[in-house]
CHARMM internal coordinates of N, CA and C (Angstrom, degrees):
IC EDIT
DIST 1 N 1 CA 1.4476
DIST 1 CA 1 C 1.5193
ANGL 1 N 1 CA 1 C 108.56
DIST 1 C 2 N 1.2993
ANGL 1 CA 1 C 2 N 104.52
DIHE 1 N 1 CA 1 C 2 N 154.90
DIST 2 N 2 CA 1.7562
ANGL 1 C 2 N 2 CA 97.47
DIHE 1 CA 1 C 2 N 2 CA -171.44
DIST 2 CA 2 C 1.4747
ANGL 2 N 2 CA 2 C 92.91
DIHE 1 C 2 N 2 CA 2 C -128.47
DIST 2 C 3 N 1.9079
ANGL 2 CA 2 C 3 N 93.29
DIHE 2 N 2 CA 2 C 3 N 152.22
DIST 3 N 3 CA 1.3242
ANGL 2 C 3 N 3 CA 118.58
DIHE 2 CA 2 C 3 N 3 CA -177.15
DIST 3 CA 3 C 1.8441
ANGL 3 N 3 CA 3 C 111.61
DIHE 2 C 3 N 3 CA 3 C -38.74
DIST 3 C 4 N 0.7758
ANGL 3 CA 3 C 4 N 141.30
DIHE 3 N 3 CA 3 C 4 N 93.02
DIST 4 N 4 CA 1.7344
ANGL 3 C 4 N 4 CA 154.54
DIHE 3 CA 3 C 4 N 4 CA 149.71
DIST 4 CA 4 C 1.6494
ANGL 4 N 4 CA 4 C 105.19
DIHE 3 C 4 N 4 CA 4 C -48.22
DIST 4 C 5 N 1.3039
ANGL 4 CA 4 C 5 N 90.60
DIHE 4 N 4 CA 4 C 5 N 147.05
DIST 5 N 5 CA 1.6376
ANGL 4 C 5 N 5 CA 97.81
DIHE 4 CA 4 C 5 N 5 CA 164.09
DIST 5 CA 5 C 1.5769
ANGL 5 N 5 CA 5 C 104.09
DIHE 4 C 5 N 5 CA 5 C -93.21
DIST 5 C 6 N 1.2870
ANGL 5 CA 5 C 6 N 118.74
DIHE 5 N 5 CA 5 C 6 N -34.06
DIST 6 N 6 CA 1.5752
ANGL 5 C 6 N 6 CA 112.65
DIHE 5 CA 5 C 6 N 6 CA 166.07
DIST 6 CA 6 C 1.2924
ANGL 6 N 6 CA 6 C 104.55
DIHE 5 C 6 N 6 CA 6 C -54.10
DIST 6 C 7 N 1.2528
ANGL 6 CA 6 C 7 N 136.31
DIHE 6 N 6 CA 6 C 7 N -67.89
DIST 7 N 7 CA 1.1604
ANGL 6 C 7 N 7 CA 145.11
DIHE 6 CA 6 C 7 N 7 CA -125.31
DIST 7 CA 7 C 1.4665
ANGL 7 N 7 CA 7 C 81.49
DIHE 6 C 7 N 7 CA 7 C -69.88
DIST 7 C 8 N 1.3451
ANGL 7 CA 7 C 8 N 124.87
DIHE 7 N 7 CA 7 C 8 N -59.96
DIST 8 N 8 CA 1.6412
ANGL 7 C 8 N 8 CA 138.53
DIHE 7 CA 7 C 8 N 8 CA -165.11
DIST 8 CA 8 C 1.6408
ANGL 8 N 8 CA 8 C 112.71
DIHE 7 C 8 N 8 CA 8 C -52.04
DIST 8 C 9 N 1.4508
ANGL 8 CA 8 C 9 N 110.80
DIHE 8 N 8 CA 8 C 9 N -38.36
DIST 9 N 9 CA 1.1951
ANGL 8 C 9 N 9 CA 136.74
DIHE 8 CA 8 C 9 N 9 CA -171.64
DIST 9 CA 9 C 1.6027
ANGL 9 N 9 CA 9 C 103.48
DIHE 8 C 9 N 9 CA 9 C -68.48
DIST 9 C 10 N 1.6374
ANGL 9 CA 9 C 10 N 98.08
DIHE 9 N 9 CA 9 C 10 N -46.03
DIST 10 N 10 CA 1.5000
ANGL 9 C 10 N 10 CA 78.78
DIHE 9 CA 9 C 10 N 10 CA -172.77
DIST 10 CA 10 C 1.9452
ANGL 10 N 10 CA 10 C 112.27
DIHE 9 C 10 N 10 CA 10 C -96.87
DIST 10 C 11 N 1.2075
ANGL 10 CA 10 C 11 N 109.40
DIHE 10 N 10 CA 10 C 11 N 5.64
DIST 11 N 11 CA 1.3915
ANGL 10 C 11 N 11 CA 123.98
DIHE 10 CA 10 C 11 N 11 CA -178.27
DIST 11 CA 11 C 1.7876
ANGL 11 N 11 CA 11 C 96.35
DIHE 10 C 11 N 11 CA 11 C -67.60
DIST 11 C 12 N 1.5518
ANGL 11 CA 11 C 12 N 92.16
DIHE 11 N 11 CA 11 C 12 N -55.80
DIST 12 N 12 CA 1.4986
ANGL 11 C 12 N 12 CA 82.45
DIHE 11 CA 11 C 12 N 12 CA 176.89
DIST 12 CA 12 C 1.5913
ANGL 12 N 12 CA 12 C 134.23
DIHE 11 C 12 N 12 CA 12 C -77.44
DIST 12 C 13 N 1.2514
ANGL 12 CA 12 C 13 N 116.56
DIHE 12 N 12 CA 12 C 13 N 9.09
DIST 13 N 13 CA 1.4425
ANGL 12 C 13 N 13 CA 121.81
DIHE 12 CA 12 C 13 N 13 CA -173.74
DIST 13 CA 13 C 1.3021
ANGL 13 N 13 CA 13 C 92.66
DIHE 12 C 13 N 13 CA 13 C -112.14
DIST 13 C 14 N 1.4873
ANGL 13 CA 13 C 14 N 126.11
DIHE 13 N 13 CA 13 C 14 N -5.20
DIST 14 N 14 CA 1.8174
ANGL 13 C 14 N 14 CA 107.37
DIHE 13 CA 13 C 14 N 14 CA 176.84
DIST 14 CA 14 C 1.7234
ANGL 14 N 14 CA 14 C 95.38
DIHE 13 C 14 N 14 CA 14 C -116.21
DIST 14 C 15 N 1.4429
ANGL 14 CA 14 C 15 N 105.37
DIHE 14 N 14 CA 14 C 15 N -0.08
DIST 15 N 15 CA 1.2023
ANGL 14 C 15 N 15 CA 84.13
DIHE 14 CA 14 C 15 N 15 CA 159.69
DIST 15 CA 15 C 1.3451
ANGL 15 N 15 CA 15 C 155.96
DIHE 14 C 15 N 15 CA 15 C -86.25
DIST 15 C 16 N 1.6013
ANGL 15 CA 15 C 16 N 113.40
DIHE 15 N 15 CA 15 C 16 N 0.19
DIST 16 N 16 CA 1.5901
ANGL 15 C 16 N 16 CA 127.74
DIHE 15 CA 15 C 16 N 16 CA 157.13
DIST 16 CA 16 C 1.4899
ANGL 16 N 16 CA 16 C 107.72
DIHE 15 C 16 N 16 CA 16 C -51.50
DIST 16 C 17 N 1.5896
ANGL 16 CA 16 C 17 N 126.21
DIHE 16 N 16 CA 16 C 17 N -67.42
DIST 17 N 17 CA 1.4247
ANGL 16 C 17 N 17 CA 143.20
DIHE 16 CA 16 C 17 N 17 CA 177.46
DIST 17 CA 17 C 1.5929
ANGL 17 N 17 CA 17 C 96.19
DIHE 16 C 17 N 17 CA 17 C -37.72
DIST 17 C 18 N 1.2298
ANGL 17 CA 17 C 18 N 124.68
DIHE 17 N 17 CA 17 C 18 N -41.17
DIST 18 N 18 CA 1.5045
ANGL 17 C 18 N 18 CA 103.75
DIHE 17 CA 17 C 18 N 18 CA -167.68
DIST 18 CA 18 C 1.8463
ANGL 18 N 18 CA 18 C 104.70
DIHE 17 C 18 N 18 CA 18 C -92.91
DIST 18 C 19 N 1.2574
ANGL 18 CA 18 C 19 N 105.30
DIHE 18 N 18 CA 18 C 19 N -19.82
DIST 19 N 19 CA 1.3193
ANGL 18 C 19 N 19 CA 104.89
DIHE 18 CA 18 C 19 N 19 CA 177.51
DIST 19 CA 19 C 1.9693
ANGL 19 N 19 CA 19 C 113.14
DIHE 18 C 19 N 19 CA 19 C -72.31
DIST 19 C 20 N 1.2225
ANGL 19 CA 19 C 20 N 93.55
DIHE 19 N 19 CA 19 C 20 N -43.24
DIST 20 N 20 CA 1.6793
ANGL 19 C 20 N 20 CA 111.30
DIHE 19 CA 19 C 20 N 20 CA 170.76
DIST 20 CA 20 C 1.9254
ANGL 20 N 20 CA 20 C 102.86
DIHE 19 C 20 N 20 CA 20 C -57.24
DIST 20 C 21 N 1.5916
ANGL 20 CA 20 C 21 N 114.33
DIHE 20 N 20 CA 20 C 21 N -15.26
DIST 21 N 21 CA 1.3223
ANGL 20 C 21 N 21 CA 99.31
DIHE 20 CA 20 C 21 N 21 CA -169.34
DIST 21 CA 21 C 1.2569
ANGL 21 N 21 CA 21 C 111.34
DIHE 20 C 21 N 21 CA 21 C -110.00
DIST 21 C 22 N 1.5067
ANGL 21 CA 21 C 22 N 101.83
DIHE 21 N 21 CA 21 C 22 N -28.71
DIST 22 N 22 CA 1.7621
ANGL 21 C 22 N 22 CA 112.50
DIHE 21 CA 21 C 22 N 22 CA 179.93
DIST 22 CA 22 C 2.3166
ANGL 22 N 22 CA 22 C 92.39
DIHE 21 C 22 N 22 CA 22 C -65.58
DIST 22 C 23 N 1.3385
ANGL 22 CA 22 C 23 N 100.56
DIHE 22 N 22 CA 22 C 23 N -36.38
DIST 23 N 23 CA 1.4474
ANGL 22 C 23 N 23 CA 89.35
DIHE 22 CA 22 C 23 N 23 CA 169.88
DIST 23 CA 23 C 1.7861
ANGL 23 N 23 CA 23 C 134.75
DIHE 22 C 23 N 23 CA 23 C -38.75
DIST 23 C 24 N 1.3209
ANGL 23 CA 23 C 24 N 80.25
DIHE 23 N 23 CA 23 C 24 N -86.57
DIST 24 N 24 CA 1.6457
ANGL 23 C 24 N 24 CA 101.74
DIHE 23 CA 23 C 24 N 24 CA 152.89
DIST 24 CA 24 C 1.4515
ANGL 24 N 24 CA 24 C 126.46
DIHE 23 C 24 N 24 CA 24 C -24.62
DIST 24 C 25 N 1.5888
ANGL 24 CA 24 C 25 N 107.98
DIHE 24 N 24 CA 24 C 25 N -59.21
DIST 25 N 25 CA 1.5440
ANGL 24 C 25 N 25 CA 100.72
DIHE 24 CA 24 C 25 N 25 CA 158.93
DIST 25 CA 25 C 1.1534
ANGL 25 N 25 CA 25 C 130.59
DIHE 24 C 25 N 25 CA 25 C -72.10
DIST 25 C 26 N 1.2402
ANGL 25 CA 25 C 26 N 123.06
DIHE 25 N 25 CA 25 C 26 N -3.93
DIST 26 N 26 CA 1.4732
ANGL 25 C 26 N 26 CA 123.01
DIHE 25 CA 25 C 26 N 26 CA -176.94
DIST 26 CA 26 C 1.6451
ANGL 26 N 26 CA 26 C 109.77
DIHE 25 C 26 N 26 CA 26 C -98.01
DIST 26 C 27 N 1.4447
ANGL 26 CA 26 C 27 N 124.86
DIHE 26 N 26 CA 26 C 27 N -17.47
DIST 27 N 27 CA 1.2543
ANGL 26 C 27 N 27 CA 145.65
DIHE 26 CA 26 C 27 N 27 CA 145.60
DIST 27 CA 27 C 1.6792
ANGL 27 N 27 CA 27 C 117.29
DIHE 26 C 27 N 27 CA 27 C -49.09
DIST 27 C 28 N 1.2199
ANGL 27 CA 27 C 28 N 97.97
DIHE 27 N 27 CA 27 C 28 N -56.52
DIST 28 N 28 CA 1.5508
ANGL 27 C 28 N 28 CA 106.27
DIHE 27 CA 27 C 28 N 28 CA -172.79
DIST 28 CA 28 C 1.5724
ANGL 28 N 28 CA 28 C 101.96
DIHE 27 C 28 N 28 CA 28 C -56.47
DIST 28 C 29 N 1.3993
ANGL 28 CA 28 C 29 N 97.85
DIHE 28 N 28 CA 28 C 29 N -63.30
DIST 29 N 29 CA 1.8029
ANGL 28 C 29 N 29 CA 110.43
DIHE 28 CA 28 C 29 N 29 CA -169.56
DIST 29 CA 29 C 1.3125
ANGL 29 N 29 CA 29 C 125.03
DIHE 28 C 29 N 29 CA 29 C -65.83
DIST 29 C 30 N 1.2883
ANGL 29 CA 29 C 30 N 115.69
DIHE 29 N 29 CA 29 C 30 N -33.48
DIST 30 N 30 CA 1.7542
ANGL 29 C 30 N 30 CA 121.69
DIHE 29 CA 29 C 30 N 30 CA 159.10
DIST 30 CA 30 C 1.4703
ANGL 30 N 30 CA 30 C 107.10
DIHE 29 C 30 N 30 CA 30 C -59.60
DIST 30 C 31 N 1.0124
ANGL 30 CA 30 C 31 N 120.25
DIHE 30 N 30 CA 30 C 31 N -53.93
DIST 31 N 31 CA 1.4928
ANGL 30 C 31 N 31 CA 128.44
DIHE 30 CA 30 C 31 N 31 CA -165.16
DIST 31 CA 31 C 1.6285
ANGL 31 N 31 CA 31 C 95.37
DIHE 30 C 31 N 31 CA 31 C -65.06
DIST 31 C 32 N 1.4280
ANGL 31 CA 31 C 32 N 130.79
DIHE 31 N 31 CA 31 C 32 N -29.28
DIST 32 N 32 CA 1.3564
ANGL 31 C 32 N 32 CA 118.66
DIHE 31 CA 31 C 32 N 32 CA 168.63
DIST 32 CA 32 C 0.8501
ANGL 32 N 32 CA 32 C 126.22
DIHE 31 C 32 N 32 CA 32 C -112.93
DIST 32 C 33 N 1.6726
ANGL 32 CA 32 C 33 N 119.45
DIHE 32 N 32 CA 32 C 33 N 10.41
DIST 33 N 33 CA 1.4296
ANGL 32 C 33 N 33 CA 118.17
DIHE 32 CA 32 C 33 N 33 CA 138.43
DIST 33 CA 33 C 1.2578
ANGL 33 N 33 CA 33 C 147.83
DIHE 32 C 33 N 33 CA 33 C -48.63
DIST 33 C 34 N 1.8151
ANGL 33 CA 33 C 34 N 100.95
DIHE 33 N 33 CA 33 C 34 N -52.83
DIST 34 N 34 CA 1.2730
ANGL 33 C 34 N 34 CA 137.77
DIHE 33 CA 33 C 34 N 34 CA 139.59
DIST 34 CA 34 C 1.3927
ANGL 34 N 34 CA 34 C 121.13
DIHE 33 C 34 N 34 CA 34 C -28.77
DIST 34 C 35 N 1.2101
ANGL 34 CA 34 C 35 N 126.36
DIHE 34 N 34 CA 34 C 35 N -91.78
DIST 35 N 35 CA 1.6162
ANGL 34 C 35 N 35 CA 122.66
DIHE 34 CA 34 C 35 N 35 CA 166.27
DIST 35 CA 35 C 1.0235
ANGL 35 N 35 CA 35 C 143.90
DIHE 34 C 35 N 35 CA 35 C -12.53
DIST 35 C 36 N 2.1756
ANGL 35 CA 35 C 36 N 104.90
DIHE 35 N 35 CA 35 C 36 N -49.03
DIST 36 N 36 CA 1.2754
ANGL 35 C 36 N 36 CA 112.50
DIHE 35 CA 35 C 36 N 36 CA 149.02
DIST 36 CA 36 C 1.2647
ANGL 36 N 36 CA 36 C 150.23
DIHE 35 C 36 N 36 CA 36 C -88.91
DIST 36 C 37 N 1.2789
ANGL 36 CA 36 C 37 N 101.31
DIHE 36 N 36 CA 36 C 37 N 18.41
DIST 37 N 37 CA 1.5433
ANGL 36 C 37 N 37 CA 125.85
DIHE 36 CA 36 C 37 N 37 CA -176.04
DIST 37 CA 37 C 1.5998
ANGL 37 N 37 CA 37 C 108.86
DIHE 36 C 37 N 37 CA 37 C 61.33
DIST 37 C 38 N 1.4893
ANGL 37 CA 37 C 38 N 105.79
DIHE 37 N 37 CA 37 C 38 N 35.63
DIST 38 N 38 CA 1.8718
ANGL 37 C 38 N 38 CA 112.94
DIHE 37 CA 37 C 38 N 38 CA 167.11
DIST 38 CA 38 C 1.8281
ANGL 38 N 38 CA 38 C 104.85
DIHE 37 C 38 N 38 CA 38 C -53.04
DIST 38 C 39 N 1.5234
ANGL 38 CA 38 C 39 N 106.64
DIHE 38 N 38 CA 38 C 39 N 146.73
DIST 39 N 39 CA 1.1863
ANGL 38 C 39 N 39 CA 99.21
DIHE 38 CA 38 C 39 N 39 CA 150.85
DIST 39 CA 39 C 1.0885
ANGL 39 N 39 CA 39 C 99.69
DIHE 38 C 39 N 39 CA 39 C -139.82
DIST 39 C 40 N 1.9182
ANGL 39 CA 39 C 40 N 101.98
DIHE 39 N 39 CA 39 C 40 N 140.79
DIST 40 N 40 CA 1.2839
ANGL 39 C 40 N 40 CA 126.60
DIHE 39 CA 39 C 40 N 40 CA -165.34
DIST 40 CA 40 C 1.8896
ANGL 40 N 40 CA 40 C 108.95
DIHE 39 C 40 N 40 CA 40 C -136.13
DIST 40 C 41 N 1.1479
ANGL 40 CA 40 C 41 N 95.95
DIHE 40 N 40 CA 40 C 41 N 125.79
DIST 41 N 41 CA 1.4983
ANGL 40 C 41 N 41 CA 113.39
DIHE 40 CA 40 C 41 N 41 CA -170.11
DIST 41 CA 41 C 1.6968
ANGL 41 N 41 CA 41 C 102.43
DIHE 40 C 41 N 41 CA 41 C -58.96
DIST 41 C 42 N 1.7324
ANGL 41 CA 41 C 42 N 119.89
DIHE 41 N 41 CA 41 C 42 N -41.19
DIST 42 N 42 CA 1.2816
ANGL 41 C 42 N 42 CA 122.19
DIHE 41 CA 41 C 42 N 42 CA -174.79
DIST 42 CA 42 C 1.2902
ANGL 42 N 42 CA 42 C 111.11
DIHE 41 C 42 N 42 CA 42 C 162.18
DIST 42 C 43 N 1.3304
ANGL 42 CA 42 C 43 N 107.86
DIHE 42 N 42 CA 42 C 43 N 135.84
DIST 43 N 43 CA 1.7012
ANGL 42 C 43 N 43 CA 110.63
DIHE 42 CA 42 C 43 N 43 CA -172.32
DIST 43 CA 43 C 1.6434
ANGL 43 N 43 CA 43 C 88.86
DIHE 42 C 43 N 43 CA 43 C -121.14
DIST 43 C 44 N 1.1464
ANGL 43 CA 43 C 44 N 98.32
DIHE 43 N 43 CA 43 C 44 N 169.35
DIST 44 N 44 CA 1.8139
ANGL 43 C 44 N 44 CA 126.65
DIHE 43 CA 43 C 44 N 44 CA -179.08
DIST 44 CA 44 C 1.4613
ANGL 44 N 44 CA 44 C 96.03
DIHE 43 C 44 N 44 CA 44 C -123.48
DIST 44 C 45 N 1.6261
ANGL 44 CA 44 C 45 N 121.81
DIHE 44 N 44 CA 44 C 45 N 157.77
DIST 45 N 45 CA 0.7484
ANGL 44 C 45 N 45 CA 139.84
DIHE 44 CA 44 C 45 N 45 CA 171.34
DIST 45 CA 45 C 1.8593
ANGL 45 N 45 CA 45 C 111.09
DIHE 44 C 45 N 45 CA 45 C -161.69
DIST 45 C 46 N 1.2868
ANGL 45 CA 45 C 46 N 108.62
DIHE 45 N 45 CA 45 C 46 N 130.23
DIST 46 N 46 CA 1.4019
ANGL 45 C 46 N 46 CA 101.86
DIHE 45 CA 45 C 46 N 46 CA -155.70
DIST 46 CA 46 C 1.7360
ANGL 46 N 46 CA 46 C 104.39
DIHE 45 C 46 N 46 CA 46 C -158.86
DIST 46 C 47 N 1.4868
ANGL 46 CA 46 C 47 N 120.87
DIHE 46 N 46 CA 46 C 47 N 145.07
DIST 47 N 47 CA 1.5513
ANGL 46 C 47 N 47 CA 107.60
DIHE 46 CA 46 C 47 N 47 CA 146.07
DIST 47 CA 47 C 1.0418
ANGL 47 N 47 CA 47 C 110.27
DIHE 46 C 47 N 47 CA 47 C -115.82
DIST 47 C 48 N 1.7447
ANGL 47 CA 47 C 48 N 109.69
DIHE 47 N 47 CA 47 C 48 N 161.40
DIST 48 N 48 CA 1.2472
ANGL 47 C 48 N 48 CA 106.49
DIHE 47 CA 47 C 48 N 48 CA -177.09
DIST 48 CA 48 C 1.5972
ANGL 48 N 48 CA 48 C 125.67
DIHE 47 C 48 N 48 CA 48 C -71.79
DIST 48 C 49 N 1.3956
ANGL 48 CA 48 C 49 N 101.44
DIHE 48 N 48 CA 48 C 49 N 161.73
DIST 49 N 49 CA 1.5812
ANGL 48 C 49 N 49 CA 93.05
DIHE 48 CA 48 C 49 N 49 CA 179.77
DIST 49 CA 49 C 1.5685
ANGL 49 N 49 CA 49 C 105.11
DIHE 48 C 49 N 49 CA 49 C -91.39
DIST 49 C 50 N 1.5817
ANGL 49 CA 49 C 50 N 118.59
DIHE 49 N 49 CA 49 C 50 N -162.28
DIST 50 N 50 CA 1.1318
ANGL 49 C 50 N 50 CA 98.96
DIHE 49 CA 49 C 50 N 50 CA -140.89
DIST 50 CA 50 C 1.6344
ANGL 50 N 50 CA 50 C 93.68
DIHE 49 C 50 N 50 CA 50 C -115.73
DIST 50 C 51 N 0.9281
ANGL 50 CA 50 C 51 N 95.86
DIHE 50 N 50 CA 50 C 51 N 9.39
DIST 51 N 51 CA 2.1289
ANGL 50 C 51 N 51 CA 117.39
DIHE 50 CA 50 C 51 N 51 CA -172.71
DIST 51 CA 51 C 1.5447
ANGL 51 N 51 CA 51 C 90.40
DIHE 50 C 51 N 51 CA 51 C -94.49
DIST 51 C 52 N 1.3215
ANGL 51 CA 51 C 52 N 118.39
DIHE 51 N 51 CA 51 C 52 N -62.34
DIST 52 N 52 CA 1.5668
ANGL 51 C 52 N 52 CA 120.74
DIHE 51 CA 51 C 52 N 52 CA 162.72
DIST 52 CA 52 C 1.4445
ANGL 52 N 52 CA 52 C 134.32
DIHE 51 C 52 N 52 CA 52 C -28.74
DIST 52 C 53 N 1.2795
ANGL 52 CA 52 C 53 N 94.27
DIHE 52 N 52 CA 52 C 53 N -46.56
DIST 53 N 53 CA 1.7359
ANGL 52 C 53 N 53 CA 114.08
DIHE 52 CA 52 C 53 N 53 CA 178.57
DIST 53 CA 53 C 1.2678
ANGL 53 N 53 CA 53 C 106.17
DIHE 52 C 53 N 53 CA 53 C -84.46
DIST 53 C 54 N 1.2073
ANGL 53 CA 53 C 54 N 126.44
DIHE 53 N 53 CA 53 C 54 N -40.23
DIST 54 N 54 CA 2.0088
ANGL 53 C 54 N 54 CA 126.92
DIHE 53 CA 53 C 54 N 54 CA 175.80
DIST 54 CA 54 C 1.6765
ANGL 54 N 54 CA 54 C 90.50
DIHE 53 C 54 N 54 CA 54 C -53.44
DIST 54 C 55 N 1.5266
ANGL 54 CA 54 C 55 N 127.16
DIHE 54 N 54 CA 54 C 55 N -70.04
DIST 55 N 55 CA 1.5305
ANGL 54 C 55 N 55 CA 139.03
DIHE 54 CA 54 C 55 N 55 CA -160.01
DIST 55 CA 55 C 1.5546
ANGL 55 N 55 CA 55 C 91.41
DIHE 54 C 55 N 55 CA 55 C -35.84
DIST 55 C 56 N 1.4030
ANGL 55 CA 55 C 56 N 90.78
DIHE 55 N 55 CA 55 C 56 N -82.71
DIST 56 N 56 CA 1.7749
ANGL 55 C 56 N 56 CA 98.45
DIHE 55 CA 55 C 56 N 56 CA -171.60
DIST 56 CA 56 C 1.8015
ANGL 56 N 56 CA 56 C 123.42
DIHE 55 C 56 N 56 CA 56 C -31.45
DIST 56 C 57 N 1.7152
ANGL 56 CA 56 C 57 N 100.84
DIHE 56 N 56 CA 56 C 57 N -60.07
DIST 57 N 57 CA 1.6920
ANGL 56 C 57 N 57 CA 88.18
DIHE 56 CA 56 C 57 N 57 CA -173.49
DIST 57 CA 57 C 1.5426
ANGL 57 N 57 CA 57 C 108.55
DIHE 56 C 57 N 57 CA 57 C -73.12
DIST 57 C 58 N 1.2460
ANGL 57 CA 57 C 58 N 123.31
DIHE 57 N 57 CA 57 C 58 N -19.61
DIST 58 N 58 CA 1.4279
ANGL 57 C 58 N 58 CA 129.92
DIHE 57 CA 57 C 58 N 58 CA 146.81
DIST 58 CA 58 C 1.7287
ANGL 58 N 58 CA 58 C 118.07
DIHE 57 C 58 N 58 CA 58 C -9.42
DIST 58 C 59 N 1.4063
ANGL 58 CA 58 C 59 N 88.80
DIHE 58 N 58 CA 58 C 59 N -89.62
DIST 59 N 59 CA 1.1271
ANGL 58 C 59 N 59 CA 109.24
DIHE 58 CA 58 C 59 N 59 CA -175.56
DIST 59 CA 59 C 1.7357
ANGL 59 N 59 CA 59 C 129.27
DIHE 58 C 59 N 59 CA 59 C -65.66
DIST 59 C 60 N 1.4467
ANGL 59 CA 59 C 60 N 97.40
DIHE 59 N 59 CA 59 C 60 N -31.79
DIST 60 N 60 CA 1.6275
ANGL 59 C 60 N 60 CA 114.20
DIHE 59 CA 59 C 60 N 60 CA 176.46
DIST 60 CA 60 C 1.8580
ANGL 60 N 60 CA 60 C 104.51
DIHE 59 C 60 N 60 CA 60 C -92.11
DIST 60 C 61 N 1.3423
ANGL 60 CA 60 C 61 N 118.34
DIHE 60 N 60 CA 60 C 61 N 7.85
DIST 61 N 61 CA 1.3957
ANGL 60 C 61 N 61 CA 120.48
DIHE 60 CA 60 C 61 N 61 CA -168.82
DIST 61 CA 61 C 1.1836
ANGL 61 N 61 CA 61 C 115.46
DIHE 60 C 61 N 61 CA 61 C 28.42
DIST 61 C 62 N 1.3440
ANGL 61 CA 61 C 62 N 134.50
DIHE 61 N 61 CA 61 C 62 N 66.26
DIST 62 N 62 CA 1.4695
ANGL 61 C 62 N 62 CA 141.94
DIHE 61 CA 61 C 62 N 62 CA 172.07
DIST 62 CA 62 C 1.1175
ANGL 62 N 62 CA 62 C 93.11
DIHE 61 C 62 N 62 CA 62 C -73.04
DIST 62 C 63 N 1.5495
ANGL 62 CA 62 C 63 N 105.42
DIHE 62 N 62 CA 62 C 63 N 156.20
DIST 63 N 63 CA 1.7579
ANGL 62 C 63 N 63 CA 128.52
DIHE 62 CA 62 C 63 N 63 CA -154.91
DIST 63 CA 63 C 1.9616
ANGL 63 N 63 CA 63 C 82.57
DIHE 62 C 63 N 63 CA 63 C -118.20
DIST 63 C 64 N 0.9865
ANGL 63 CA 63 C 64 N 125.97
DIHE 63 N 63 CA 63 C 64 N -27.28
DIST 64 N 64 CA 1.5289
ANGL 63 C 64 N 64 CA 135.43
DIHE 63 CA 63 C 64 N 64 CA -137.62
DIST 64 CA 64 C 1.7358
ANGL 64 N 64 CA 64 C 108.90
DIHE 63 C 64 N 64 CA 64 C -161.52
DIST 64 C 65 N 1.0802
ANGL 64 CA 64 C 65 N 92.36
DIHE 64 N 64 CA 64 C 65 N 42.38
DIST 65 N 65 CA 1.8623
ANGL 64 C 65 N 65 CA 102.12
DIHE 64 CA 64 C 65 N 65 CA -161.04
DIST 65 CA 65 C 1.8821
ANGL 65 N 65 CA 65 C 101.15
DIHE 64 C 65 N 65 CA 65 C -44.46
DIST 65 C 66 N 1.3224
ANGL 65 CA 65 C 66 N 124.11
DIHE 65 N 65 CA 65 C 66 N -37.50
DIST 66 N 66 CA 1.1372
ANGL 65 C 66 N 66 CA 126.49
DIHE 65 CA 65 C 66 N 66 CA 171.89
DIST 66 CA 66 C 1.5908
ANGL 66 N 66 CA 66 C 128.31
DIHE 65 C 66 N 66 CA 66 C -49.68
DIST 66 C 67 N 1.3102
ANGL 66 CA 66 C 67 N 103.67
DIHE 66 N 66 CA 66 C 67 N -28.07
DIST 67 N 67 CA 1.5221
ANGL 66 C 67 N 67 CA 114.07
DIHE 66 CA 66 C 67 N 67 CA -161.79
DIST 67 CA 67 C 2.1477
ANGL 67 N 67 CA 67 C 91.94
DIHE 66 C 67 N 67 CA 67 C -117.62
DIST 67 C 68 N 1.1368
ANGL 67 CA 67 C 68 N 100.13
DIHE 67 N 67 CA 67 C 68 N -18.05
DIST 68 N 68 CA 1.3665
ANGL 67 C 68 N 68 CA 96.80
DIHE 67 CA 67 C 68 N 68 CA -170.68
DIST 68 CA 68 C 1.6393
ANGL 68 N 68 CA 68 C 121.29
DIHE 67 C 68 N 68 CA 68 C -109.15
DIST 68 C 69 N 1.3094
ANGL 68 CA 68 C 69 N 105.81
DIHE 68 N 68 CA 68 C 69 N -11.97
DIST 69 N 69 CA 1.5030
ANGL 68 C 69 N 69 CA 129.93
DIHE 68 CA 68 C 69 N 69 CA 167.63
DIST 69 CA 69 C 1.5537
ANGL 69 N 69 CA 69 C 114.64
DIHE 68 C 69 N 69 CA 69 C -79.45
DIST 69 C 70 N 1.5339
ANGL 69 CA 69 C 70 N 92.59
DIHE 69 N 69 CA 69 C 70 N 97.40
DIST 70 N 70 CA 2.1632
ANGL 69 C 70 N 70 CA 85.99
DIHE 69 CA 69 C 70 N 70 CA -166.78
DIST 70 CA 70 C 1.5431
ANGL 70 N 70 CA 70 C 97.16
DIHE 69 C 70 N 70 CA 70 C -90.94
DIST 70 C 71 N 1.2853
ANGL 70 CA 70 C 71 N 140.63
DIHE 70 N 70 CA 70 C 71 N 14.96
DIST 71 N 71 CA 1.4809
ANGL 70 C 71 N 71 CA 122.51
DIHE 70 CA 70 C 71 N 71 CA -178.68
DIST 71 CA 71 C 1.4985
ANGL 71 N 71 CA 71 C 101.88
DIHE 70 C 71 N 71 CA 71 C -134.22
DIST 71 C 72 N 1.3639
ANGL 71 CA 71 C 72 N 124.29
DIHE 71 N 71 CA 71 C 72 N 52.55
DIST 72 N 72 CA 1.6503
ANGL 71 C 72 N 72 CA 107.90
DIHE 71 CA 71 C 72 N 72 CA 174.25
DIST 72 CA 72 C 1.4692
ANGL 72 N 72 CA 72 C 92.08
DIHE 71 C 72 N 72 CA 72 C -99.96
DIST 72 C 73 N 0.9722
ANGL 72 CA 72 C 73 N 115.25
DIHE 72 N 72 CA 72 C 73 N 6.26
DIST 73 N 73 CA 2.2059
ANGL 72 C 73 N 73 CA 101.10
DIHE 72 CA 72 C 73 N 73 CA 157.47
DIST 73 CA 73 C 1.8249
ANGL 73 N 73 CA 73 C 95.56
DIHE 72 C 73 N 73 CA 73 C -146.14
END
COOR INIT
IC SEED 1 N 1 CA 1 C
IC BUILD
């Protein structure tokens, strides 16, 4: 699939929601790390950028890169 100005357009308008979500999960999962007395060397928490996300549905030829891309947070 090739770089779109839609495609770009809307990468960046869902990307607050995924940043607001990789949050949220990173809240959730510390907080029950913590609780249970996990010990954890180091977690990542991240969305993808948007050079990342072209590679991937690129490469995986997603028809629907939005609905079919399970790791952009």
């Amino acid at each position: 699939m090739n770089d779109t100005l839609e495609q770009r357009k809307t990468f960046q308008e869902l990307k607050p929601k995924y940043e607001k979500l990789v949050d949220l999960a990173a809240v959730i999962l510390n907080s029950a790390i913590e609780k249970n007395n996990i010990k954890v060397h180091s977690i990542k928490f991240r969305v993808k950028d948007y050079t990342s996300f072209l590679e991937k549905i690129e490469r995986k030829q997603y028809n629907d890169p939005f609905k079919e891309c399970t790791d952009i947070a």
